[in-house]
C-alpha positions as CSV (number, residue, x, y, z in Angstrom):
1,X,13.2,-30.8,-64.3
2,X,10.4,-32.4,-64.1
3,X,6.8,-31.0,-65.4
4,X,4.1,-29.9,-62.9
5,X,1.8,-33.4,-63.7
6,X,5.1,-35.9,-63.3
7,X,6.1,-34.4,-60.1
8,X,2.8,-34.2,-58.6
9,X,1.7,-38.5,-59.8
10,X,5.7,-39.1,-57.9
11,X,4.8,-37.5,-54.7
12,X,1.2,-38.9,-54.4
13,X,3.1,-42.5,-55.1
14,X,5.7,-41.6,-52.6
15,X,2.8,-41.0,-50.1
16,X,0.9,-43.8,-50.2
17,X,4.3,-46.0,-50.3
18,X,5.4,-44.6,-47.2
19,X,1.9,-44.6,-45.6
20,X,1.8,-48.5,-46.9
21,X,5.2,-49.2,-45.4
22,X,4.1,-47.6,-42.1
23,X,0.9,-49.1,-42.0
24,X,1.7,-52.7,-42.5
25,X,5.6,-52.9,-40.8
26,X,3.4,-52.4,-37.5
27,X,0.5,-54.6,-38.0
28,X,-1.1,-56.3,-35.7
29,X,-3.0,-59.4,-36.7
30,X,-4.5,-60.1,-33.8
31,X,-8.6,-58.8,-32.8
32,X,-9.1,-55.7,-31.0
33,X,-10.1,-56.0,-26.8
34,X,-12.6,-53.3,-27.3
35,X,-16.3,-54.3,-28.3
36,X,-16.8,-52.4,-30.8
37,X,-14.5,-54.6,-33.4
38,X,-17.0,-57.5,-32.3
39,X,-20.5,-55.3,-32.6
40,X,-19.8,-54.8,-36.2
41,X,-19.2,-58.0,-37.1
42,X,-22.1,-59.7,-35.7
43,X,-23.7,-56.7,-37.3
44,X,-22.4,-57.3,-40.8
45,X,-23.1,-61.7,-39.8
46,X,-26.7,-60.3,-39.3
47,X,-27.0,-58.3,-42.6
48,X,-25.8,-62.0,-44.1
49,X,-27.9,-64.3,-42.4
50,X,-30.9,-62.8,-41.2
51,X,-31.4,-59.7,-44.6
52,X,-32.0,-56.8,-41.8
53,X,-29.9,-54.1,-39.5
54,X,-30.7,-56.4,-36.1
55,X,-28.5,-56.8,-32.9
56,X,-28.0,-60.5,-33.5
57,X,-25.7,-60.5,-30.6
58,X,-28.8,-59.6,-28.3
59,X,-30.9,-61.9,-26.9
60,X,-33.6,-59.5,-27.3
61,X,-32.7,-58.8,-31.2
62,X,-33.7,-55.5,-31.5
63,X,-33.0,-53.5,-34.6
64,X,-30.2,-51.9,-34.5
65,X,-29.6,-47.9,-34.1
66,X,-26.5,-46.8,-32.8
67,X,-23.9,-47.1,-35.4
68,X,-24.8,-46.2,-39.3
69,X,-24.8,-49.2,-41.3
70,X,-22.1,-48.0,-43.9
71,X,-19.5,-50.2,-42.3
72,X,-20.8,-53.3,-41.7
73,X,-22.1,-53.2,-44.8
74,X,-18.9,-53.2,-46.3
75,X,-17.9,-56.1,-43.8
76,X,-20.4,-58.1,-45.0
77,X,-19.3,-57.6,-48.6
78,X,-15.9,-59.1,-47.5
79,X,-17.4,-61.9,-45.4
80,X,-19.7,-62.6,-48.3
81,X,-16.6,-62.9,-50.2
82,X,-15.1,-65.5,-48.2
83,X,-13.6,-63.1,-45.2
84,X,-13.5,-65.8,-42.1
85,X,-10.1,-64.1,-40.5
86,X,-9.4,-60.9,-38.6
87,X,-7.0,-60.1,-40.8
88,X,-9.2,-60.7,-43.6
89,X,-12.0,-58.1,-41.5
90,X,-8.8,-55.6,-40.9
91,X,-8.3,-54.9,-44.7
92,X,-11.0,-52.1,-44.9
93,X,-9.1,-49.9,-42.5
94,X,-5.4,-51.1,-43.8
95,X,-6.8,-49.9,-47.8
96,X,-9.3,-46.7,-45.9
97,X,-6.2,-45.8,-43.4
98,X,-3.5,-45.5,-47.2
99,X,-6.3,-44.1,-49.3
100,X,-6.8,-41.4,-46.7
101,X,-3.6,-40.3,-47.1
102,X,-3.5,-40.8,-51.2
103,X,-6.4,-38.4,-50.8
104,X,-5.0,-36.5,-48.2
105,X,-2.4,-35.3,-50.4
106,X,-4.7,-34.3,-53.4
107,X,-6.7,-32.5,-51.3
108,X,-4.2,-30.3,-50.0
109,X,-2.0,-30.1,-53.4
110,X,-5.2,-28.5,-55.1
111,X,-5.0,-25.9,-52.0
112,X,-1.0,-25.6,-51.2
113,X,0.7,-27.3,-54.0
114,X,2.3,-30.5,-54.7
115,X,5.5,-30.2,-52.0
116,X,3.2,-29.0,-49.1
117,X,1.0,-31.4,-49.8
118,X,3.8,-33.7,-49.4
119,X,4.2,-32.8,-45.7
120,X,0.2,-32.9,-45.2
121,X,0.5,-36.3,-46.5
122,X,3.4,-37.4,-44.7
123,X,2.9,-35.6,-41.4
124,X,-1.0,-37.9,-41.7
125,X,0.2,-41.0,-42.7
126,X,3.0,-41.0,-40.4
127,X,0.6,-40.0,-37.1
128,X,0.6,-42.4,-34.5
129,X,-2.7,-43.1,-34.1
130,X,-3.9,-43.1,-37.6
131,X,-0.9,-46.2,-38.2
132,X,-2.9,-47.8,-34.8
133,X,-6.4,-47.5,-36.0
134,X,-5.4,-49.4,-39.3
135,X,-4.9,-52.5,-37.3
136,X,-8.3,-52.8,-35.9
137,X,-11.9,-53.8,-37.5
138,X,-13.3,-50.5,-37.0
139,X,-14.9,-48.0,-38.9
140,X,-12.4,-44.9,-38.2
141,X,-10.5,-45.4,-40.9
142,X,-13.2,-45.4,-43.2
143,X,-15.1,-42.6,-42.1
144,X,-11.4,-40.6,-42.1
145,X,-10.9,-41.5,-45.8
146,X,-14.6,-40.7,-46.9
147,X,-14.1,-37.4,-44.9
148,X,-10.6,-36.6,-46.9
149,X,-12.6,-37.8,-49.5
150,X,-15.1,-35.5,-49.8
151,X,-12.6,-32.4,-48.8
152,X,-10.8,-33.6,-52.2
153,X,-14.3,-33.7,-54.4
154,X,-15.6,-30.3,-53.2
155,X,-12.1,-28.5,-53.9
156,X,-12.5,-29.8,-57.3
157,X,-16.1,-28.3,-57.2
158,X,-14.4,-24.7,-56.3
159,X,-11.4,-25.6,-59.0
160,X,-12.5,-27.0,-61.7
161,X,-15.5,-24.8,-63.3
162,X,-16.2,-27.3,-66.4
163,X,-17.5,-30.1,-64.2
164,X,-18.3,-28.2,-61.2
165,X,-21.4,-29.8,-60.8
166,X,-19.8,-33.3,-61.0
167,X,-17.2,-32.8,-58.5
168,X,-20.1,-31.2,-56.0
169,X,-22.4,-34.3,-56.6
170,X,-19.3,-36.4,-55.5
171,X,-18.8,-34.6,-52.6
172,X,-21.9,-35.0,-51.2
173,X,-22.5,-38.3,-51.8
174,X,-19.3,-38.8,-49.9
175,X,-20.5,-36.5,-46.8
176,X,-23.2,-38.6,-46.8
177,X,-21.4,-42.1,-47.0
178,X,-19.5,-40.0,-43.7
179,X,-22.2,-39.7,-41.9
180,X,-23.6,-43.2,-42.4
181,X,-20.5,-44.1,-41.2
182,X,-19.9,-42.3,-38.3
183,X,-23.2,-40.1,-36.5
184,X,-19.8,-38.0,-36.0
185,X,-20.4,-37.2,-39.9
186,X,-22.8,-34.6,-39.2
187,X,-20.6,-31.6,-38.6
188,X,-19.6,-32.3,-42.3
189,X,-22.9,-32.5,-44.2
190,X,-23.8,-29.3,-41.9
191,X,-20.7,-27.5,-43.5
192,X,-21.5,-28.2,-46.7
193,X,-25.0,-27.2,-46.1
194,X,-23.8,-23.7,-44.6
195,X,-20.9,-23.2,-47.5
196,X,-23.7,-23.6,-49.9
197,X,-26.2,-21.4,-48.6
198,X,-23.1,-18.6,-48.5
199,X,-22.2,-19.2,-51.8
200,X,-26.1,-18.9,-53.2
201,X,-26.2,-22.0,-54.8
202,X,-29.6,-22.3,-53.7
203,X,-30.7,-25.1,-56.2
204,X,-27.8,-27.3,-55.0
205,X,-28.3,-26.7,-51.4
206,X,-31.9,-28.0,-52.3
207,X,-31.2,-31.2,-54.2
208,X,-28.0,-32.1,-51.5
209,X,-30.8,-31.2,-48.6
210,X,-33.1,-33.9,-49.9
211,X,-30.4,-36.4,-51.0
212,X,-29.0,-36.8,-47.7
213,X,-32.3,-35.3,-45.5
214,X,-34.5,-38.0,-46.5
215,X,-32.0,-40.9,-46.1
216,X,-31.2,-38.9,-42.7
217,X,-34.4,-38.5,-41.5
218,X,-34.9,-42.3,-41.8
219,X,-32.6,-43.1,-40.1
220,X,-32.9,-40.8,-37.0
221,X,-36.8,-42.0,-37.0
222,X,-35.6,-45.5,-36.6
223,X,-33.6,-44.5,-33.9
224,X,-35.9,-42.4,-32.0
225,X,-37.0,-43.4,-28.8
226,X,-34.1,-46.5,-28.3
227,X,-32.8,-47.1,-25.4
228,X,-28.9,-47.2,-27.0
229,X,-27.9,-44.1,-28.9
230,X,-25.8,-41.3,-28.8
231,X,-28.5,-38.9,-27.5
232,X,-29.4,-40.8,-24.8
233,X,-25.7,-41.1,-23.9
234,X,-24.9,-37.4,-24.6
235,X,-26.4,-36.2,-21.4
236,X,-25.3,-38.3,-19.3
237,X,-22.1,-37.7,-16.7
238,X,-20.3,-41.2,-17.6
239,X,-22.4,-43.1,-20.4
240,X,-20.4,-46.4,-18.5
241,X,-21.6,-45.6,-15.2
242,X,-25.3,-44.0,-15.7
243,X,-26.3,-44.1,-12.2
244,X,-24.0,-41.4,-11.5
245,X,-26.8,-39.4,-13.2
246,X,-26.8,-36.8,-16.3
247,X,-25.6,-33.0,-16.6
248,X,-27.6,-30.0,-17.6
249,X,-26.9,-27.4,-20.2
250,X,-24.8,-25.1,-18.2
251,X,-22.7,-28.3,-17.5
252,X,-21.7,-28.4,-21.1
253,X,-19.0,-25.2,-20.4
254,X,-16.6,-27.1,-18.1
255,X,-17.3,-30.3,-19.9
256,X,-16.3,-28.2,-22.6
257,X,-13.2,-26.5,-21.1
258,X,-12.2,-30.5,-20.2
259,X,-12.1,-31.8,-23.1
260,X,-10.2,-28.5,-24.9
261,X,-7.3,-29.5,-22.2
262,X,-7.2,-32.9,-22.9
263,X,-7.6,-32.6,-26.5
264,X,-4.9,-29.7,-26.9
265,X,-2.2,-31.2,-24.3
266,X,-3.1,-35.2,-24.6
267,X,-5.0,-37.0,-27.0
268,X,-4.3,-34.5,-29.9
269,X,-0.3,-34.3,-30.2
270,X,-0.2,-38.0,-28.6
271,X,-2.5,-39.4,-31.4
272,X,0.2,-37.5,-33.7
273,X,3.6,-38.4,-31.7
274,X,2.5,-41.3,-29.6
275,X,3.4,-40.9,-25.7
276,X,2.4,-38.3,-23.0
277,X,4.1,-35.8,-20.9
278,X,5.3,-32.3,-21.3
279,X,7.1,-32.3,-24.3
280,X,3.7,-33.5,-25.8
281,X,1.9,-30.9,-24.2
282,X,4.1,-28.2,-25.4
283,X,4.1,-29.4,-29.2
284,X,-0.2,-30.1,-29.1
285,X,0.3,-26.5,-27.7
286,X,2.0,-25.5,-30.6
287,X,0.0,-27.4,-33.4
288,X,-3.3,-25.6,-31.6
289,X,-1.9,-22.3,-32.3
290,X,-0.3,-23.0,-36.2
291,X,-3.5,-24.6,-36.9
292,X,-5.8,-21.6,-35.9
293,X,-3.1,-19.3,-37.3
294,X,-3.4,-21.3,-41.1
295,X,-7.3,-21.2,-40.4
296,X,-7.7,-17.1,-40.2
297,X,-5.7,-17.1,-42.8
298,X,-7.6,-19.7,-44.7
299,X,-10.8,-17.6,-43.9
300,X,-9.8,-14.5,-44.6
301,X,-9.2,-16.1,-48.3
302,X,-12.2,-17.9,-48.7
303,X,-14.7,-20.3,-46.5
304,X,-15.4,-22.9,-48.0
305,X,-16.6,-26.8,-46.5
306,X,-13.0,-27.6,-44.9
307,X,-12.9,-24.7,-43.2
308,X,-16.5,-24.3,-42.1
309,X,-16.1,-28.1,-40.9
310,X,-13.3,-27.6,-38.7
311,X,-15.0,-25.5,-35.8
312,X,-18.6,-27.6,-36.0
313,X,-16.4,-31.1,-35.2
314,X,-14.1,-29.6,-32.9
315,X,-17.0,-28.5,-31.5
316,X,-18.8,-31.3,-30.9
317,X,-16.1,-34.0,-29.8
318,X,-15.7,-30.6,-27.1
319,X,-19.1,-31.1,-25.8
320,X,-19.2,-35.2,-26.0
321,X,-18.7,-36.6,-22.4
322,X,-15.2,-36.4,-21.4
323,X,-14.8,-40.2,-21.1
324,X,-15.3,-40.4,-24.6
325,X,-12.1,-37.7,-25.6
326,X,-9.2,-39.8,-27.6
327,X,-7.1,-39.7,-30.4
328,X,-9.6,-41.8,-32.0
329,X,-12.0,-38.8,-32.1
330,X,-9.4,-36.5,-33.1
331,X,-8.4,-38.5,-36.2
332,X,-10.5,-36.3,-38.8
333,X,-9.2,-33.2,-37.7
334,X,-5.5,-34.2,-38.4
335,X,-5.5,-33.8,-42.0
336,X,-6.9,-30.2,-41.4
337,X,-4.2,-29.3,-38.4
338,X,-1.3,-30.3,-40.8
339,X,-2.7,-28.0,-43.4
340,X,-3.7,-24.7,-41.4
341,X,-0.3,-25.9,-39.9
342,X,1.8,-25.6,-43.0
343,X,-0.4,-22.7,-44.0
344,X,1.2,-20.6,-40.6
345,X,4.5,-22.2,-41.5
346,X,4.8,-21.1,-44.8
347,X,3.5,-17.9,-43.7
348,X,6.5,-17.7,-41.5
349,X,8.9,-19.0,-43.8
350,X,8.2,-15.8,-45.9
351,X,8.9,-13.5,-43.5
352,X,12.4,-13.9,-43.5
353,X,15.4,-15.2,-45.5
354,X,14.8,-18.2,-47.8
355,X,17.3,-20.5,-46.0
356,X,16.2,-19.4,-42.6
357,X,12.5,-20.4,-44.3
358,X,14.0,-23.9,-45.4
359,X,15.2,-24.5,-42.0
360,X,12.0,-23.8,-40.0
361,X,10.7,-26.2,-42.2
362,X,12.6,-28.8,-41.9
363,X,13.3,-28.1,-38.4
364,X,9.5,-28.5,-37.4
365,X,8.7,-31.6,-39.7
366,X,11.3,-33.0,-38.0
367,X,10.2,-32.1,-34.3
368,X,7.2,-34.8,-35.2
369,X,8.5,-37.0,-37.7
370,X,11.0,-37.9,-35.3
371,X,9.3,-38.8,-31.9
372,X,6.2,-40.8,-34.4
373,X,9.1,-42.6,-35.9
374,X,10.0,-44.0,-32.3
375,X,6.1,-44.3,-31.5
376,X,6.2,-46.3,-34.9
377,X,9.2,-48.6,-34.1
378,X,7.6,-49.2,-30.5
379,X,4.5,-50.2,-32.0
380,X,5.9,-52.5,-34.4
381,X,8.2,-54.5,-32.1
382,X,5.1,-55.1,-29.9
383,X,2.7,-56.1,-33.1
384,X,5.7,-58.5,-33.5
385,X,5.4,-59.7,-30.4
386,X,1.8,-60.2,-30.2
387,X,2.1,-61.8,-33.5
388,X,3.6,-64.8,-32.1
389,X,2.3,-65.2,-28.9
390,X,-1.4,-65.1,-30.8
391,X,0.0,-68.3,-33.5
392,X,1.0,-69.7,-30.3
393,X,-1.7,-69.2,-27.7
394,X,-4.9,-68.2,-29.8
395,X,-6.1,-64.5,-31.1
396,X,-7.0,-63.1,-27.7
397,X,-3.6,-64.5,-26.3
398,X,-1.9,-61.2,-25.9
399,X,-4.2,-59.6,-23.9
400,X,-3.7,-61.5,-20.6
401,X,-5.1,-63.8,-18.7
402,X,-8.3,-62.0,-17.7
403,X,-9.2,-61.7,-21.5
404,X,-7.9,-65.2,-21.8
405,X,-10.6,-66.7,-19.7
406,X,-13.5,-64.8,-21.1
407,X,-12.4,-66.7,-24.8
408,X,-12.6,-69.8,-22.5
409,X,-16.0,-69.6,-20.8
410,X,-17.2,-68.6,-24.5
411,X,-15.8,-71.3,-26.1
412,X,-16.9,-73.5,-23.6
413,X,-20.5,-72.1,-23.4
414,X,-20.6,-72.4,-27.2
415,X,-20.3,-76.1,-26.6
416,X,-22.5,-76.7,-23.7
417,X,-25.1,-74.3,-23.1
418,X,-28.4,-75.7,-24.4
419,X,-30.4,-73.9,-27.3
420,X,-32.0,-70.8,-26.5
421,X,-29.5,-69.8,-24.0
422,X,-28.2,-65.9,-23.2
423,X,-25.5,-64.8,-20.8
424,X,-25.0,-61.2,-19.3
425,X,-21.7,-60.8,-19.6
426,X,-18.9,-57.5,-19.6
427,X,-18.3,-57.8,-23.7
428,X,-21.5,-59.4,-25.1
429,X,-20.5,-58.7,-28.9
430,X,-17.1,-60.4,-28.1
431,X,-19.0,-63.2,-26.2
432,X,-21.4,-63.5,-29.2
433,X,-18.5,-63.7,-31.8
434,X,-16.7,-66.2,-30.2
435,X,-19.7,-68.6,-28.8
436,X,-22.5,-67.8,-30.8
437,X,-24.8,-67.3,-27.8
438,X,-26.3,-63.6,-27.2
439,X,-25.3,-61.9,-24.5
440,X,-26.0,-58.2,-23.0
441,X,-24.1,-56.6,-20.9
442,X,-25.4,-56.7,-16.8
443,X,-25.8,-53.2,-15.5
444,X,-23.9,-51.0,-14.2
445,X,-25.1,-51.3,-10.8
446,X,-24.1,-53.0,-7.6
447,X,-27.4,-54.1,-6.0
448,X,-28.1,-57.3,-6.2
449,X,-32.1,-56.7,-7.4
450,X,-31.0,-54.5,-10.4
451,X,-29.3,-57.4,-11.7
452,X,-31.7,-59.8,-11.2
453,X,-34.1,-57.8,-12.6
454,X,-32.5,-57.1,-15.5
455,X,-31.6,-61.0,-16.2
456,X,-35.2,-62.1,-15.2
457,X,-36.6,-58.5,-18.4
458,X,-34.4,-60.2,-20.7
459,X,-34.4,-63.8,-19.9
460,X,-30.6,-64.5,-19.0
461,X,-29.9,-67.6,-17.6
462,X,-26.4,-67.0,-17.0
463,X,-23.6,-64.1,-15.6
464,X,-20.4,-63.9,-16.2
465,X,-17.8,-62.7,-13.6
466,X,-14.7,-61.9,-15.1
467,X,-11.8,-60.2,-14.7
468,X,-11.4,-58.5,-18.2
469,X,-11.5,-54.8,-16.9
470,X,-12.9,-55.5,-13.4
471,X,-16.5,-54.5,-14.1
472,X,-17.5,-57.8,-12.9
473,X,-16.2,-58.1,-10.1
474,X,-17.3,-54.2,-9.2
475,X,-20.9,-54.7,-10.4
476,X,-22.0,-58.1,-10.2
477,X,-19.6,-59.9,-7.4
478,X,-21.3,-57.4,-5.1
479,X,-24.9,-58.5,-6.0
480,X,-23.8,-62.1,-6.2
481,X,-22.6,-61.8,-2.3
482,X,-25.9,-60.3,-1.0
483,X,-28.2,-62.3,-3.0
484,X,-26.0,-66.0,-3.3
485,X,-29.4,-67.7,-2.9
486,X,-30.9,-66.3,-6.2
487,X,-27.4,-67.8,-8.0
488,X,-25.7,-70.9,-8.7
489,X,-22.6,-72.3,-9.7
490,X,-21.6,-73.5,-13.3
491,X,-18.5,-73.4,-14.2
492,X,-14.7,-72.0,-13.4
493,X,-12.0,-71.0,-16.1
494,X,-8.7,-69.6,-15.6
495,X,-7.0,-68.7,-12.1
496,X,-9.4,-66.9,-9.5
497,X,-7.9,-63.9,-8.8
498,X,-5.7,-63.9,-11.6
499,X,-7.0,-63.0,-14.2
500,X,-9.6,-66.3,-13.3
501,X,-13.7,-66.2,-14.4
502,X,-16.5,-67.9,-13.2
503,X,-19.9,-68.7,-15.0
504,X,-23.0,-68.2,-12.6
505,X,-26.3,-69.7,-13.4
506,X,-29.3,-66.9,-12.2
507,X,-32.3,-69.4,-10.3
508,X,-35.8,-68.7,-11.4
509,X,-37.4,-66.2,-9.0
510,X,-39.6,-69.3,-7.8
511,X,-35.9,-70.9,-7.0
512,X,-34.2,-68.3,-5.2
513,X,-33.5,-68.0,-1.3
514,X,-33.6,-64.7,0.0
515,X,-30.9,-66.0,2.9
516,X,-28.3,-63.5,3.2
517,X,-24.8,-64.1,4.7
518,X,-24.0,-62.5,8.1
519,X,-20.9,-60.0,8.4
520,X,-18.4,-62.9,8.9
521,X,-19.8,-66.1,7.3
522,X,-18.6,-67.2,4.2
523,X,-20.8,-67.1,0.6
524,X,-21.7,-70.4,-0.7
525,X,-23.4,-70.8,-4.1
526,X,-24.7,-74.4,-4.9
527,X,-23.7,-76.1,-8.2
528,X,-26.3,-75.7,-10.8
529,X,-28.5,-78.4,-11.8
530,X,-27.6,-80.3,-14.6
531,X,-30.1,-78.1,-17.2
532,X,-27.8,-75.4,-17.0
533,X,-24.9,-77.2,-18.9
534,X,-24.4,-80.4,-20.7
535,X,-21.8,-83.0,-21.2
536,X,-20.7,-81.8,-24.5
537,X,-18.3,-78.7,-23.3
538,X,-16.1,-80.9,-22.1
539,X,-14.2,-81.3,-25.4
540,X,-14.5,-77.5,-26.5
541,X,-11.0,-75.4,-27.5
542,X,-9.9,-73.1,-24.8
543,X,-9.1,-70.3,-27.8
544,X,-10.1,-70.0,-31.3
545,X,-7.7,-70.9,-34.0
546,X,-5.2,-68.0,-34.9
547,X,-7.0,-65.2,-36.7
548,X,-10.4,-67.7,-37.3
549,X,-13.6,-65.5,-36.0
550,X,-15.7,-68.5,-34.3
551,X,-18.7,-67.0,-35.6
552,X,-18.1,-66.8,-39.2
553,X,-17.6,-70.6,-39.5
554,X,-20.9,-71.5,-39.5
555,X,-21.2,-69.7,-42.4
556,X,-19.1,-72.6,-44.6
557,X,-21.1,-75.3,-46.0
C-alpha cells in the first residue's frame, strides 16, 4: 500500500502526463485566424524594439490599453530568446494549459483528497476547449493556470498555519499576475479582498490592497478616456457593429438571462465535451446543478477566495455583451465546476451502498470522458491535417482561400508599398505581422464618407477588400460603389468572388470625383498612379514560410 505522500506525487504525474499526451497528440502548429494571436505579438515586438507598451501595429501608435501587459511580456521573453516560429510563440499556453492542470490537481487534493483530485484534474485536462486553447498564442491559458494557481497558494494559506503568511503573499501576487493578464482577473483579486475582510485579517487586506491597488490604479489611469477598452465596449449592443447603438442598465437583465442560456446549454458543456445539441444541453444542465449543489455545500463549510470567486466571474462573463459568450470565457470556471461537481457526487455516493456510490462515479466520469475523448480524436485528425497542408501551402493555408489572399496582399504590400504607408484593413494585427505595415481596421459602417473620413483622421492610403469573414465586402464594397471616384485601383490577389481580395488606393480629397454611378451603370475605379506601389512586389512570396512570423525576422542580424 502505498503511503499518503507516494500516492499523491503518482497521481499529480499521472495528471500532467495525460494532460501532456492530450495536449500535444492534437496540436496544431499552424497560427490562429483570430486577431488577437497577432495583437500580442506585435505587442510583445514593440516591448522589444521600441522599450514601451505601444500599438506598433497602428499607424497612429498609441499606447496601448486594452489587454494587461502580463502576456506579451512573457512573449517577448521568448522572442528575445530567439522565438521566430508560431510554434515557438505557442509554448506558453502548451506549458500554462499542463501546469493548470498539475495545479489543478493540488488545489483540489488539499480540499477533496488525492483520488478526487484525480477526477478534477482529469475531467480539466481532458475538456475540450482547454486541449484547443493550448494550440493558440493567446493569453487564456495563462491567465487559467495563474488563476488555479493562486486557488492552490491561498488553500495553503487556510492549511498550512506555520507559513500562513507565505502562502497568502503567494496568492496574491498571483491574483495579481491574473489580472494583468486578463482585465477578466478582477473578480479574483475582488474575492480575495472580500475573504479577507470576513476573515479579519485587516493588516493583510491592507498590505494586498496597496500591492495590487497601486499597480491597478496605474493602469486603469492609463487607460482612461481611450477610445479601445473594455468599458467602452461594455455598453454597447454588438462591440463589432457599434452603430447599432449601446444598452442601458435595465438592458443588463435579458442580456443577462442570454448569456445564462448559452452558457448553461452551449458554450459551458461544449467547451467541456466539444459539439452542440441536446445531449449537450442536457449534461451543461446537469453540471449547472452538481456545481451549485457542491457550492452550498462548500459554503455552508467555509467561504473562502474559490468560492467567493465563483459567483463574482460567473457574474460578470453574464453581463458582458452576448457576442462575446464562449467556452473561451468559461475556461476559469471549469476547474471550480469539476470540484463543486465531485463535491455533489460524493455527497451522493454516500447516501447509499458503497458499490452503488462506485458506480455513479464512474458512471458520470464516464458520461464526459467519453464524448471529450471523441471531441479529442476529431480535433487531432484535423491538426493533422492542417499540419500538412500548412508545410505544403504556408501557415495560413488551412484556412481557405479568403484568408489565403489576405497573406498575399500582405506579403505583397510588404514588398511594394513605399515607406510610411498604412492600410485599413479587416485584421490589421495579422496585416501588420505578416507585412510590417500598420494597419487599423475601417469602420464598421457602410457609408462611403465614414470611411473616407476615417482613412483621410488616420492617414491611410490604402483599403483592403477581402473576403476573410465578409466584413469587407459588407462595409467597405458599399462605400467603394457610391463613392468609386474618391478610390483607385492597386492591386488583385486570389479569385474574385472566391475567396479573391483586392487592394484599393483612397485619392487625396483634392483627387476625388464626387461622380456617382446611376442605378444600372457599371463601377469603374481607375488604376492608381504609380506612387501608390512600386516595382519591387513583383518578386514577393505569396505565404510566409511554414511556422516563420514575417515580422520577427527583422529582428535577426
Amino acid at each position: 500500500m502505498k503511503s499518503a505522500g507516494a500516492l499523491r506525487w503518482t497521481l499529480l504525474a499521472c495528471s500532467v502526463a495525460v494532460s501532456c499526451a492530450l495536449v500535444l497528440g492534437a496540436f496544431n502548429p499552424a497560427p490562429h485566424s483570430g486577431g488577437d494571436n497577432s495583437t500580442y505579438v506585435s505587442l510583445a515586438y514593440g516591448l522589444l524594439t521600441t522599450g514601451s507598451y505601444t500599438e506598433v501595429f497602428d499607424p497612429a501608435g498609441l499606447p496601448h490599453t486594452k489587454y494587461p501587459p502580463v502576456f506579451p511580456m512573457i512573449l517577448a521573453a521568448l522572442i528575445g530568446l530567439g522565438a521566430r516560429t508560431w510554434v515557438a510563440l505557442k509554448s506558453t499556453a502548451v506549458v500554462s494549459t499542463v501546469a493548470a492542470v498539475g495545479l489543478g490537481y493540488l488545489w483540489a487534493e488539499r480540499r477533496l483528497g488525492p483520488w478526487p483530485a484525480f477526477a478534477v484534474a482529469i475531467l480539466l485536462g481532458s475538456s475540450s476547449a482547454v486541449v484547443y486553447y493550448s494550440h493558440w498564442v493567446l493569453s487564456d491559458p495563462v491567465f487559467l493556470a495563474l488563476t488555479v494557481a493562486s486557488f492552490w497558494a491561498l488553500e495553503g494559506g487556510v492549511a498550512d498555519g506555520a507559513r500562513r503568511a507565505w502562502w497568502l503573499a503567494g496568492g496574491v501576487v498571483l491574483a495579481g499576475l491574473a489580472y494583468f493578464t486578463r482585465s477578466a482577473g478582477l473578480p479574483l483579486v475582488v474575492a480575495i479582498f472580500a475573504w479577507l475582510a470576513l476573515q479579519r485579517r485587516w493588516r493583510a487586506l491592507a498590505v494586498s490592497a496597496v500591492a495590487l491597488g497601486v499597480p491597478a490604479l496605474a493602469w486603469w489611469m492609463r487607460g482612461r478616456g481611450a477610445p479601445a477598452s473594455y468599458g467602452a465596449e461594455f455598453w454597447l449592443i454588438d462591440p463589432y457593429q457599434p452603430t447599432l447603438g449601446t444598452i442601458g442598465v435595465f438592458d443588463l437583465v435579458p442580456r443577462a438571462i442570454a448569456n445564462l442560456v448559452g452558457y448553461v446549454t452551449r458554450h459551458g458543456p461544449g467547451g467541456v465535451v466539444g459539439g452542440g445539441g441536446g445531449a449537450v444541453a442536457a449534461l451543461g444542465i446537469a453540471l449547472t446543478v452538481a456545481a451549485l449543489y457542491g457550492w452550498v455545500r462548500a459554503v455552508r463549510e467555509r467561504v473562502g477566495p474559490a468560492e467567493l470567486f465563483l459567483p463574482l466571474y460567473a457574474g460578470l462573463i453574464l453581463v458582458w455583451p452576448v457576442v462575446w459568450s464562449g467556452d473561451r470565457f468559461a475556461l476559469p470556471l471549469y476547474p471550480l465546476v469539476f470540484l463543486y461537481g465531485v463535491v455533489a457526487l460524493r455527497d451522493l455516493a454516500g447516501r447509499v451502498p458503497r458499490w452503488l456510490g462506485a458506480l455513479l462515479m464512474v458512471a458520470a466520469m464516464l458520461t464526459i470522458l467519453v464524448p471529450a475523448g471523441g471531441a479529442w480524436a476529431r480535433a487531432a485528425t484535423e491538426s493533422r491535417a492542417c499540419a500538412r497542408v500548412a508545410r505544403a501551402e504556408g501557415a495560413f493555408a488551412c484556412y481557405g482561400p479568403g484568408v489565403g489572399a489576405f497573406v498575399e496582399a500582405a506579403a505583397w504590400a510588404s514588398q511594394a508599398l513605399p515607406e510610411g504607408a498604412s492600410v485599413m484593413t479587416r485584421k490589421p494585427t495579422h496585416f501588420y505581422v505578416l507585412s510590417g505595415v500598420p494597419s487599423r481596421t475601417f469602420p464598421f459602417d457602410p457609408d462611403a464618407s465614414a470611411q473616407l473620413a476615417a482613412a483621410d483622421a488616420l492617414g491611410a492610403q490604402y483599403v483592403l477588400i477581402d473576403e476573410w469573414d465578409g466584413q469587407a465586402r459588407r462595409f467597405v464594397g458599399p462605400a467603394v460603389v457610391r463613392r468609386p471616384g474618391a478610390f483607385c485601383f492597386v492591386r488583385a490577389f486570389g479569385q474574385p468572388g472566391a475567396g479573391g481580395a483586392q487592394l484599393l488606393g483612397i485619392l487625396p480629397a483634392a483627387e476625388r470625383s464626387d461622380a456617382r454611378p446611376g442605378p444600372n451603370e457599371e463601377v469603374r475605379i481607375p488604376m492608381c498612379p504609380s506612387r501608390y506601389a512600386s516595382e519591387a512586389g513583383d518578386g514577393y512570396s505569396s505565404s510566409s514560410s511554414p511556422g516563420a512570423v514575417p515580422l520577427l525576422d527583422g529582428l535577426d542580424p
